[in-house]
N, C-alpha and C positions, 0 to 999 in steps of 0.2 A: 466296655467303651470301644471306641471305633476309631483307628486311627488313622482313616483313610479323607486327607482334606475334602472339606466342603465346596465341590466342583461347581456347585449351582448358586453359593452366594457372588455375588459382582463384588470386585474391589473397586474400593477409591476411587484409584489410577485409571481404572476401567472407565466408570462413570466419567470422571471427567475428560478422558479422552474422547466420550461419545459426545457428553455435549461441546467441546471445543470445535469438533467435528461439524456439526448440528448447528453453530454457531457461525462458522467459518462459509457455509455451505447458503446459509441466511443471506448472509453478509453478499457471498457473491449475485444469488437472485435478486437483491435489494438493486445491488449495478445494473446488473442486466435490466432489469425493467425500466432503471434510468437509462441507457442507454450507455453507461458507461465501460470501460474495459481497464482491468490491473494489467499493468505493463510494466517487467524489470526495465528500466533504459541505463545504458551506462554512460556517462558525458566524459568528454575530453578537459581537463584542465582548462584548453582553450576556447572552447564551447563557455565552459564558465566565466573565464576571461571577459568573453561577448558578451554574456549576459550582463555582467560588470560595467562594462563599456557603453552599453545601448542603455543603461539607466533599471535594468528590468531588476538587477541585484544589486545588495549594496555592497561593497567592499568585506565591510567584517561580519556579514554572515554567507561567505563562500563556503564555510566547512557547515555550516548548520543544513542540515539534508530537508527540510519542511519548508525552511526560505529558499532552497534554490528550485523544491519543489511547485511552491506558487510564484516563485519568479518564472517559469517555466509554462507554468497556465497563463499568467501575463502576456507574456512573448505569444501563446498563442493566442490568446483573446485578441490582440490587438490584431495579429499579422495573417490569421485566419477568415476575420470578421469581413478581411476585405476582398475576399474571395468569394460568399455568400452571395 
């Protein structure tokens, strides 16, 4: 017997590290060809405040990050459009 590991089988971890990769990689040409662009932004408290204020959030989902996320596409849709 041979007790030198099997270098040439793929693990698991392996595999799915390639396709998360592969996935991940999907995901961003999918943007791109909409036109779109992933962007970290970090907001002020008071920035959200604003949001709060101009109607675009509602008070009790200032901590939920996907409402302040599309309260944020709001605010551009409306304040962009008129720029066009």
């Amino acid at each position: 017997m041979d007790d030198e590991p099997d270098v040439t089988s793929t693990s698991p971890a392996g595999a799915a590290t390639r396709s998360l990769a592969t996935e991940r990689m999907r995901r961003h040409r999918e943007r791109r060809r909409k036109g779109l662009r992933c962007l970290t932004v970090l907001l002020r408290e008071t920035e959200v405040d604003a949001l709060i204020r101009t109607g675009f959030l509602l008070p009790e989902t200032r901590r939920d990050n996907v409402e302040v996320i599309k309260a944020i596409h709001r605010y551009f849709d409306q304040t962009l459009s008129k720029v066009r």
